[in-house]
C-alpha positions as CSV (number, residue, x, y, z in Angstrom):
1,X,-83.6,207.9,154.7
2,X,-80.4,206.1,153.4
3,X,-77.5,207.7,152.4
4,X,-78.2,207.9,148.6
5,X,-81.7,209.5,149.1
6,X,-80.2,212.0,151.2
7,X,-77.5,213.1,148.6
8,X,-80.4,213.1,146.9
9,X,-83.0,215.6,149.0
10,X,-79.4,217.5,149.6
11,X,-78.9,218.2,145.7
12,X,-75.9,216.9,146.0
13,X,-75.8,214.0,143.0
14,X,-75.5,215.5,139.5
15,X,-74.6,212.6,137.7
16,X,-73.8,208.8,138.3
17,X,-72.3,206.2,135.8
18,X,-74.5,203.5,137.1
19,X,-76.9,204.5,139.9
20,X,-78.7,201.1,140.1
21,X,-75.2,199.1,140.4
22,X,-74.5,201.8,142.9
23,X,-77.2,201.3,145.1
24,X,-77.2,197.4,145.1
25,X,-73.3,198.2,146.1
26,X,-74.4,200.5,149.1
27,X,-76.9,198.1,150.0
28,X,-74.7,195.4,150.6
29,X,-71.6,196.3,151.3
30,X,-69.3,198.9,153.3
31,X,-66.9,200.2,150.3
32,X,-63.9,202.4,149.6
33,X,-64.3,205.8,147.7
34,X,-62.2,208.5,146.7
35,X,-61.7,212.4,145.8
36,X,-59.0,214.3,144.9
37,X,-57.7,217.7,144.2
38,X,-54.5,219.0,142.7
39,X,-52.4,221.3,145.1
40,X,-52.2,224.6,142.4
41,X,-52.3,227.2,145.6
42,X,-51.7,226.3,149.4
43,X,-55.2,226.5,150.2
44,X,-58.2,225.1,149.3
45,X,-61.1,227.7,149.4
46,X,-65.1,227.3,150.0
47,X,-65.6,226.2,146.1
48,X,-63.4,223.2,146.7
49,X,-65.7,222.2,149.7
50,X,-69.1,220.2,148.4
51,X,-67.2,216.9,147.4
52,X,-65.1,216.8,150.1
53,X,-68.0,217.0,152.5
54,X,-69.8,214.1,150.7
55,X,-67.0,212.0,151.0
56,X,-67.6,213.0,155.0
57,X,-70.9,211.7,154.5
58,X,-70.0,208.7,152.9
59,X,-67.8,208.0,156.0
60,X,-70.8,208.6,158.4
61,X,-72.8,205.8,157.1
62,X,-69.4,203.2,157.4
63,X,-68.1,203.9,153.9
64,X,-64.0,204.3,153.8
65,X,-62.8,207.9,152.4
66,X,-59.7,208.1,150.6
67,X,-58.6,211.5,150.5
68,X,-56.0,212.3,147.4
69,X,-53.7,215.4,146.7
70,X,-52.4,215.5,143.5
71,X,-48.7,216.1,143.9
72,X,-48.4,214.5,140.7
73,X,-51.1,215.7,138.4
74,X,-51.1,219.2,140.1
75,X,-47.6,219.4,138.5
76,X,-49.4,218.9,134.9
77,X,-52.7,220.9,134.8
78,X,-56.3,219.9,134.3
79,X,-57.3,221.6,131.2
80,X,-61.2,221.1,132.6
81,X,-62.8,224.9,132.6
82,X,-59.4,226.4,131.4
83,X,-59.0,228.1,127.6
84,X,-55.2,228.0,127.7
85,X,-52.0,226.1,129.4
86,X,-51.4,226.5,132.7
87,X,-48.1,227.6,133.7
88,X,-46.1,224.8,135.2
89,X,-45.1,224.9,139.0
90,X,-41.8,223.2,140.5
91,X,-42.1,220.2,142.0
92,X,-40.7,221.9,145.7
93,X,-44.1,224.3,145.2
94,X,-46.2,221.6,144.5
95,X,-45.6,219.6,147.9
96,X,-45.4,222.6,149.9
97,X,-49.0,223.1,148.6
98,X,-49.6,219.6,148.9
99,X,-48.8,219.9,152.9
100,X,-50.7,222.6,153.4
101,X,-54.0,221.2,151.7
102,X,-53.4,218.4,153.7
103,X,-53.3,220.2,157.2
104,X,-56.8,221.6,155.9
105,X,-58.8,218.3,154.8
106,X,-57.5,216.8,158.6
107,X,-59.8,218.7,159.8
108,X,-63.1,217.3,157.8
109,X,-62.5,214.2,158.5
110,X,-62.1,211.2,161.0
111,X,-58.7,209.4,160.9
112,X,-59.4,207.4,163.6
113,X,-61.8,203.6,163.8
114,X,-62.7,200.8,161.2
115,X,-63.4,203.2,158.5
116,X,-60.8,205.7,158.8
117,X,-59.9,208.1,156.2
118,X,-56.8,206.9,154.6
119,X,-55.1,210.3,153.1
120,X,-52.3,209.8,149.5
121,X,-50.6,211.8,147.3
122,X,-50.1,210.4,143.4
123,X,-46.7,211.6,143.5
124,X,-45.8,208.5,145.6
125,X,-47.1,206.1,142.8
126,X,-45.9,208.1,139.8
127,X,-42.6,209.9,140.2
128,X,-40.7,206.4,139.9
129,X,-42.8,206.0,136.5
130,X,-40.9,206.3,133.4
131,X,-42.1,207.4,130.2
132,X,-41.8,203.9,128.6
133,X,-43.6,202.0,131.1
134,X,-46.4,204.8,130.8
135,X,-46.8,204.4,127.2
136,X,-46.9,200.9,127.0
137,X,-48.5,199.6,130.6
138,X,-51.0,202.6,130.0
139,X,-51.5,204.5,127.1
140,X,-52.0,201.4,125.3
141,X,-55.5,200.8,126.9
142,X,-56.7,204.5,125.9
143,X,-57.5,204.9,122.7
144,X,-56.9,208.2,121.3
145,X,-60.5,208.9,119.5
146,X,-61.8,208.1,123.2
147,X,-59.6,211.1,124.7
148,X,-60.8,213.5,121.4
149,X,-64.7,212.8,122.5
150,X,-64.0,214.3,125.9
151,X,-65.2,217.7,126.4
152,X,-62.3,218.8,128.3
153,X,-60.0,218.5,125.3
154,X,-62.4,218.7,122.5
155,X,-63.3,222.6,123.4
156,X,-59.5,222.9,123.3
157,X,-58.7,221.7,120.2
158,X,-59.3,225.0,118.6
159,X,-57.4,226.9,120.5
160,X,-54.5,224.2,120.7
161,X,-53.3,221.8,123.7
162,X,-50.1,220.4,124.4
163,X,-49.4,216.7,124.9
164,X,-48.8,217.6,128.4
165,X,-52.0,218.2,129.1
166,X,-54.1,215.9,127.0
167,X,-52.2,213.3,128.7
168,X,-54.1,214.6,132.5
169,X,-56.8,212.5,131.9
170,X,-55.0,209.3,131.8
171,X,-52.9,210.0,134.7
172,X,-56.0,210.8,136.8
173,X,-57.4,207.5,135.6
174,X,-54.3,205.6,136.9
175,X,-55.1,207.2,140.0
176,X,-58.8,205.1,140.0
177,X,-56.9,202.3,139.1
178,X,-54.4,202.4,141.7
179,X,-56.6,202.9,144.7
180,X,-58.8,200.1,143.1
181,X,-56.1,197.9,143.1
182,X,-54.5,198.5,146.4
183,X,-57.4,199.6,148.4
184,X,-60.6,197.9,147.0
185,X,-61.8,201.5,145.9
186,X,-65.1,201.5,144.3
187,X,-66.2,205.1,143.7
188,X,-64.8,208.3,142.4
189,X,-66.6,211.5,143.3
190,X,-65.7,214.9,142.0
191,X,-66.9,218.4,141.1
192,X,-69.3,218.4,137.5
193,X,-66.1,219.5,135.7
194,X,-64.6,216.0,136.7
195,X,-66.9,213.9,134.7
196,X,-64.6,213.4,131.8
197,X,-61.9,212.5,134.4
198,X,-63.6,210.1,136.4
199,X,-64.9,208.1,133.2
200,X,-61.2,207.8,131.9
201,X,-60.8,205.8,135.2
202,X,-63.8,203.4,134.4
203,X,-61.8,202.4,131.1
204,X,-58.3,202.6,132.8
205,X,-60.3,199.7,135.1
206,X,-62.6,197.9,132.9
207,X,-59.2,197.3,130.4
208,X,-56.8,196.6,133.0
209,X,-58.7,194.0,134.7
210,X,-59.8,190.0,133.4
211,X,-62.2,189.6,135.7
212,X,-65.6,191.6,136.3
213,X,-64.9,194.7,137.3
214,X,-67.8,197.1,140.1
215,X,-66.5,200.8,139.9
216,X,-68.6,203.6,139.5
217,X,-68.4,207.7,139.5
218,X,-70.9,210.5,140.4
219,X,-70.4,214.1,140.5
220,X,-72.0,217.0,142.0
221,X,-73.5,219.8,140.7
222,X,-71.3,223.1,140.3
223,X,-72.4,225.7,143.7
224,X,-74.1,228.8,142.1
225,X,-75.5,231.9,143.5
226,X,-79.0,232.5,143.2
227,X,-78.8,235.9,141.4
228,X,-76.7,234.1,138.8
229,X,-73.1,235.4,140.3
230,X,-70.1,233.6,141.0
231,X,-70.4,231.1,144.7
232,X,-67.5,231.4,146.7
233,X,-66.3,235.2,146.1
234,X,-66.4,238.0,148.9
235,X,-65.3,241.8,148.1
236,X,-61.4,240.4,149.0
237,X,-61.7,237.9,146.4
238,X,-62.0,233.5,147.4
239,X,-63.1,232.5,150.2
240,X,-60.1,230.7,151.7
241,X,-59.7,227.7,154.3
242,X,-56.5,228.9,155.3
243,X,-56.7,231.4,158.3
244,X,-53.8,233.2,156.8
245,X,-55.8,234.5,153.7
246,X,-59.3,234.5,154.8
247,X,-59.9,235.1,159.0
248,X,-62.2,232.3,160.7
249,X,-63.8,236.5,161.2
250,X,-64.1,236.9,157.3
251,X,-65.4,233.1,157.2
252,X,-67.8,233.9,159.4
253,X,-68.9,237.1,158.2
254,X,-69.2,235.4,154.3
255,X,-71.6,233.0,155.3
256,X,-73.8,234.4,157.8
257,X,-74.0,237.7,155.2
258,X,-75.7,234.4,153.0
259,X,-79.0,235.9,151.0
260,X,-82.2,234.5,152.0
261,X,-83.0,232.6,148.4
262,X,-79.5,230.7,149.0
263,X,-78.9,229.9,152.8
264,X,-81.1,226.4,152.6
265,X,-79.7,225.6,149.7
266,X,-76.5,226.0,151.3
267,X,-77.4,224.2,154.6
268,X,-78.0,221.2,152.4
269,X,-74.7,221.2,150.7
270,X,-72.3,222.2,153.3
271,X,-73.5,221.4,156.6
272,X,-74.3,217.7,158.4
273,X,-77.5,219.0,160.3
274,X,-80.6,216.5,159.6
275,X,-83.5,217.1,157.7
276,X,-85.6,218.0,160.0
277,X,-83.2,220.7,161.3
278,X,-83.2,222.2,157.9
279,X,-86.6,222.3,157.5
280,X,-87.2,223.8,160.3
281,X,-84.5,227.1,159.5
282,X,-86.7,226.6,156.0
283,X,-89.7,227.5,157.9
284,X,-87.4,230.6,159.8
285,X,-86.8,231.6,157.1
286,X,-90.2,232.2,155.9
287,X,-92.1,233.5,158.5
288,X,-89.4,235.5,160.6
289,X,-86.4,236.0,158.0
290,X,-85.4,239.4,160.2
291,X,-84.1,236.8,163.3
292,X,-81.2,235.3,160.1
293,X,-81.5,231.9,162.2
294,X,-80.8,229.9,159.2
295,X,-77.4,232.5,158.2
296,X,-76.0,232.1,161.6
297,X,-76.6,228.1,161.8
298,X,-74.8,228.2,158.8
299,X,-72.3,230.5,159.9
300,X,-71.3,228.7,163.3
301,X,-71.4,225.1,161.7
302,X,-69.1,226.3,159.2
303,X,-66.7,227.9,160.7
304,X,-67.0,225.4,164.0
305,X,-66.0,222.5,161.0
306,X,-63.3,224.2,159.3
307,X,-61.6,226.2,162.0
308,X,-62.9,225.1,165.6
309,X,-65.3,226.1,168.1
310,X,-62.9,228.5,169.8
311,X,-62.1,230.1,166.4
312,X,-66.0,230.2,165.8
313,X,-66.6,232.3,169.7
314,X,-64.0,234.7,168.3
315,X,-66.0,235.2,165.3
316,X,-69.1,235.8,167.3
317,X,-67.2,237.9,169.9
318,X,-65.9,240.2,167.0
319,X,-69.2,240.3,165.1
320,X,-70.6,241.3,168.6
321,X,-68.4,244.1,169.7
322,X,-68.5,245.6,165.7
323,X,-72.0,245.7,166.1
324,X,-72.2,247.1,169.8
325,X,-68.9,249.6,169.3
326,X,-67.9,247.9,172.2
327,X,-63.9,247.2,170.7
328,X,-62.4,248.0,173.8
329,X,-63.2,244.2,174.7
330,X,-61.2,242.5,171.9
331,X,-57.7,241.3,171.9
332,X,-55.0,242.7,170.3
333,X,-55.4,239.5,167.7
334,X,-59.2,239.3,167.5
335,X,-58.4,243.2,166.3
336,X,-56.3,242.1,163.6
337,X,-59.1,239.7,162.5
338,X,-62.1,242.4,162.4
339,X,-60.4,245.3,161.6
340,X,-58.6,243.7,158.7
341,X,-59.5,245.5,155.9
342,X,-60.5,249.1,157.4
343,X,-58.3,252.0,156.6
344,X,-54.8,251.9,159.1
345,X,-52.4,254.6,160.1
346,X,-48.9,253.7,161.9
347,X,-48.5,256.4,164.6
348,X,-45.1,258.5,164.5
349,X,-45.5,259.5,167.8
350,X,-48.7,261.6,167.6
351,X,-50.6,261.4,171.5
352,X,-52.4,264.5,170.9
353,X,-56.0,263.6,169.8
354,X,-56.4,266.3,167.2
355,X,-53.2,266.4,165.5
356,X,-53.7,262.2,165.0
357,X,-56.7,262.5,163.7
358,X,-55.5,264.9,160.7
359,X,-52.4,263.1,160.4
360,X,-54.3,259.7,160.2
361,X,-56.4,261.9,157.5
362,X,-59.6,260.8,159.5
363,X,-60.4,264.5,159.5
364,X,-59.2,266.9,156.7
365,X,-58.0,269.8,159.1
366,X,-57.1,270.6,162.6
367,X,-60.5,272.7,162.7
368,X,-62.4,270.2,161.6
369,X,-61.0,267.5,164.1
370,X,-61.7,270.1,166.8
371,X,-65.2,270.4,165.1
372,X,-65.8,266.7,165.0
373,X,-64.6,266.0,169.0
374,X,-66.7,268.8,170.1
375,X,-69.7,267.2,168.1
376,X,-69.5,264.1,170.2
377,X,-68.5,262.8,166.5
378,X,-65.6,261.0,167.5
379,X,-65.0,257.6,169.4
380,X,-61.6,256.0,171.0
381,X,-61.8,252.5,171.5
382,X,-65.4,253.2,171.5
383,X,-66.2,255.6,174.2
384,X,-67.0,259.1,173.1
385,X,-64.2,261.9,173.4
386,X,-65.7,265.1,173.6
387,X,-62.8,267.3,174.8
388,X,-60.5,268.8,171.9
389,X,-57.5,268.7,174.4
390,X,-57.7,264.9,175.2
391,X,-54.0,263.3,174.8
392,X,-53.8,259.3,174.2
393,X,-53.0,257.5,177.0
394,X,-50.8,254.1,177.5
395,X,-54.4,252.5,178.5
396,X,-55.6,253.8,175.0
397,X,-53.6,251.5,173.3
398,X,-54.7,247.7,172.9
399,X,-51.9,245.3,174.0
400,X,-49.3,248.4,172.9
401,X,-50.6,247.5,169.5
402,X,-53.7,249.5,168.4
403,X,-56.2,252.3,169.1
404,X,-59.9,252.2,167.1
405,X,-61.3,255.2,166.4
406,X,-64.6,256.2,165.0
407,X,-65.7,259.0,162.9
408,X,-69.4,259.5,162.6
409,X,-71.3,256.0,162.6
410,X,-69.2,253.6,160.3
411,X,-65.9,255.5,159.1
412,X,-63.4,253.3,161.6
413,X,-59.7,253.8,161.0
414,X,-57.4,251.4,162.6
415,X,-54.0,253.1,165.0
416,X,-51.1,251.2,164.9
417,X,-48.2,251.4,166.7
């Protein structure tokens, strides 16, 4: 299978601008290609993912990626999906969140060997730009009934958009038709939403250069949910790359918590395992969906690819002890990880069992905590306290840092100290 059929069988191509020309290109020749995205936050999350990863595949059959962060355009705003202006960031927050979503794309793909990814920001090539030499060496070869017809600015007309941001389009296209200059790049992919976007590049090119021009744009297909609900959420909101806003724990947890109608689906689009791997979790998932084989080979490859394989062991060692009760075998960091979310109480010097429990409001009264320890209701660190009198020890607390304890089966509340 060659690499467009797989994009294919993947459901990764949603549209192309000239799928024949493509293919004769593929066929023949090893080529440059790019994909962007605008820094807006400091991390990427999960819905940013799908083009990225093609451009990885692109890479693995010889192909050149060009990685791009927009520290230029991400100070303007694409006005693709959005019914209003954006509010404009300073240029110091724009590269801060330009280095950061570069630390996270390093880790997709290979720097390294003939077809190494080359990784720019538009703010290199543009912030020496004045407005004169934009309107004449550019905006002259965009006609303005071309930008109206685009659906991006069309639906907005309505409601209003500034110059500013009618003007995105063309600065994304001089993006195309820099890299096409200055590094033989032949294709732009991008999300569905970048359709409009990538076209504007196509003219930028086709007007900018005498002689035959062979560039060409696909997108891929917007990730949805099965049940019709947004991809990419979890109860704490995105799905994050960055380990300081979503835990290689939670990434873990999101994925392998995957419903059985999506997880092949999902395989396809965000993993690198072959066919036949696929359709054999396919089959799994079938005729033994209990045993979640497909969810955790999801799981492990994506958290293996975006955070590591020792972040991934954590995930599975935390997963592991949450299910067993065993917490007395995490760290004082894996802790933080898995218990992020559960309900905390800083200690104020409380060793006596009982009196912590009320004051941690894990039980309403002193009678009632006496009630729940003598019910073998109760758990520290996992193991059982059955005597009301117990006292915390030093070896009760985790690195200094934290004591676990249960209430009934689920009802964890997280000691600090």
């Amino acid at each position: 299978m060659n690499l467009l059929e797989d994009l294919k069988w993947r459901g990764i191509i949603y549209q192309q601008t000239d799928e024949e020309g493509l293919k004769n290109l593929l066929d023949n020749e090893k080529i440059s290609l790019y994909c962007g995205t605008d820094p807006t936050a400091d991390s990427l999350h999960i819905g940013h993912l799908v083009p990225f990863l093609t451009l990885r595949r692109f890479q693995q059959h010889g192909h050149r990626p060009i990685v791009l962060v927009g520290g230029a355009t991400g100070m303007i705003g694409d006005p693709s999906g959005k019914s209003e202006e954006r509010k404009l960031q300073t240029i110091e927050v724009i590269l801060k969140n330009s280095e950061g979503i570069k630390k996270q794309l390093e880790a997709i793909f290979e720097f390294e060997g003939d077809n190494g990814a080359i990784m720019v920001n538009n703010y290199d090539w543009t912030n020496s730009m004045n407005v004169i030499a934009f309107l004449r060496d550019v905006g002259k070869h965009i006609g303005v009934n071309y930008l109206l017809a685009k659906d991006t600015i069309a639906s907005r007309l309505e409601t209003g958009i500034s110059f500013t941001e009618f003007t995105y389009t063309i600065l994304q296209a001089m993006d195309f038709n820099h890299l096409y200059d200055h590094f033989n790049c032949k294709l732009q992919i991008g999300g569905s939403d970048q359709w409009g976007n990538i076209t504007s590049g196509l003219e930028l090119i086709r007007k900018m250069h005498v002689e035959e021009t062979k560039a060409f744009g696909m997108t891929i297909p917007l990730v949805t949910k099965s049940d019709g609900t947004k991809f990419g959420k979890s109860e704490g909101g995105a799905v994050w790359l960055d380990p300081e806003k979503t835990t290689p724990y939670e990434f873990y947890q999101f994925w392998i918590n995957t419903a059985d109608a999506d997880v092949v689906k999902y395989l396809k689009l965000f993993t690198f395992l072959s066919k036949e791997e696929i359709e054999a979790l396919e089959v799994s998932v079938q005729e033994e969906p209990h045993l979640r084989k497909a969810q955790k080979a999801l799981a492990e490859e994506m958290t293996r690819l975006i955070h590591s394989d020792e972040a991934l062991q954590q995930a599975i060692k935390i997963s592991q002890a949450l299910f067993s009760g065993d917490v007395r075998s995490l760290s004082a960091s894996e802790i933080e990880q898995g218990f992020k979310d559960v309900p905390s109480y800083t200690a104020q010097g409380e060793s006596d069992l009982v009196e912590l429990l009320v004051a941690a409001k894990i039980s309403p009264s002193k009678r009632q905590a006496r009630e729940d320890i003598g019910n073998g209701a109760v758990t520290v660190n996992g193991e059982k306290i059955t005597d009301t009198a117990y006292v915390l020890q030093d070896a009760d607390k985790i690195e200094g840092r934290f004591t676990i304890i249960r209430r009934g089966k689920k009802k964890y509340t997280l000691i600090k100290y």
